[in-house]
N, C-alpha and C positions, 0 to 999 in steps of 0.2 A: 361602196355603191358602184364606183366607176367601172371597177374589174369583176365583180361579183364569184369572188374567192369559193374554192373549192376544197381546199387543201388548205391547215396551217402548219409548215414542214418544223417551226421550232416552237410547238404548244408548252402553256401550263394551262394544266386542268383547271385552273380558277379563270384563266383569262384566253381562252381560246375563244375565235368568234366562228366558228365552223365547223362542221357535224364531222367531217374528216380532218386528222391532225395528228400529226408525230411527235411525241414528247420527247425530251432528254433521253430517256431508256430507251423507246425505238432506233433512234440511233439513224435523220433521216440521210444523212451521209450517203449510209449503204440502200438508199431504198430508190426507186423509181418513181416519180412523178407521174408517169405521164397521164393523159386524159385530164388534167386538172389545171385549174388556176389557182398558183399556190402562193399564200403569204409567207414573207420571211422576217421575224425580226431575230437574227441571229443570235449565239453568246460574243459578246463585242471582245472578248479576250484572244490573244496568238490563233485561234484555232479560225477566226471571222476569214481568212484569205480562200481556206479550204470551203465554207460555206461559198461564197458570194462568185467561186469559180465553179463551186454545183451547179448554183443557181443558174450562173452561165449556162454552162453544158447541156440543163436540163431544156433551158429554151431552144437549141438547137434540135432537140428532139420532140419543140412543137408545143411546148408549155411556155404559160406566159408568166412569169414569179417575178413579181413587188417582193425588194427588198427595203425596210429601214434600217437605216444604219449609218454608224459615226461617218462625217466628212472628214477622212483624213488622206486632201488629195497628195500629201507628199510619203504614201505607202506606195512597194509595190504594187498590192492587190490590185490597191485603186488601179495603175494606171494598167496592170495586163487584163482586169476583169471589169471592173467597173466603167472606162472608159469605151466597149462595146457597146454601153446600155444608154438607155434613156435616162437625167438625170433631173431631178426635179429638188434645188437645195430650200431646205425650211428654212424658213425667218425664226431668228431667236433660237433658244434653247429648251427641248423637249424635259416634260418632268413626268415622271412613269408611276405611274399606279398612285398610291399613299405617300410618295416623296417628298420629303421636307421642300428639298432644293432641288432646283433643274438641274440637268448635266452639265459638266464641265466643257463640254463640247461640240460645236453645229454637228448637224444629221443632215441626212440626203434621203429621198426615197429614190431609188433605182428601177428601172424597167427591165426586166429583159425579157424580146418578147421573139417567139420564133422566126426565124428568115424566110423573107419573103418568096 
C-alpha cells in the first residue's frame, strides 16, 4: 500500500501481486524498469548480489524498487549495494507461502529510491 507497486521484477505466476511482472524465464536482469515502482523479492542463492545491485542502478535511473531480502550484513553485497538504500530490518523470522517453518535467518526490506 505504502509504495503502490507497479512492476514485480522476480514473479511467480501463483503469487505475484501486480498486473506487471517478470518471472524466472523473462530474465528481469536483462530488462529495464523504468516508469515503474517495482517489487523485489529476489532468488536468495550466489546470484542475490547481482539482483540487489540492479535494483540499485535501476533507482538511479528514477525508479523506486523495495527489496526483501535476507539480512546478511556481513556480505559484500550488503555493504557496496545495500548500504545506499533505505533499510527497514523485520522483527523475527519471515515464513513464505505453505512453510512448515520460518527461515533460518532475519530479513531486511530495502529501499532504493531515485536521487534527489
Amino acid at each position: 500500500e505504502e509504495f503502490s507497486f507497479t512492476l514485480d521484477v522476480c514473479a511467480e505466476l501463483e503469487t505475484t501481486k501486480c498486473k506487471r511482472y517478470f518471472t524466472y524465464h523473462d530474465n528481469a536482469l536483462m530488462k529495464d524498469w523504468s516508469g515503474e515502482t517495482a517489487w523485489m523479492n529476489p532468488p536468495y542463492g550466489r546470484e542475490i548480489g547481482r539482483w540487489v545491485a540492479k535494483a540499485l542502478h535501476e533507482s538511479w535511473k528514477g525508479v523506486t524498487v523495495v527489496c526483501l531480502i535476507p539480512s546478511r550484513t556481513d556480505t559484500r553485497w550488503w555493504h557496496d549495494y545495500v548500504m545506499q538504500g533505505e533499510i527497514r530490518f523485520l522483527r523475527g523470522r519471515l515464513k513464505f507461502g505453505g512453510a512448515q517453518h520460518n527461515t533460518p535467518f532475519p530479513s531486511a526490506i530495502v529501499i532504493f529510491r531515485p536521487p534527489r
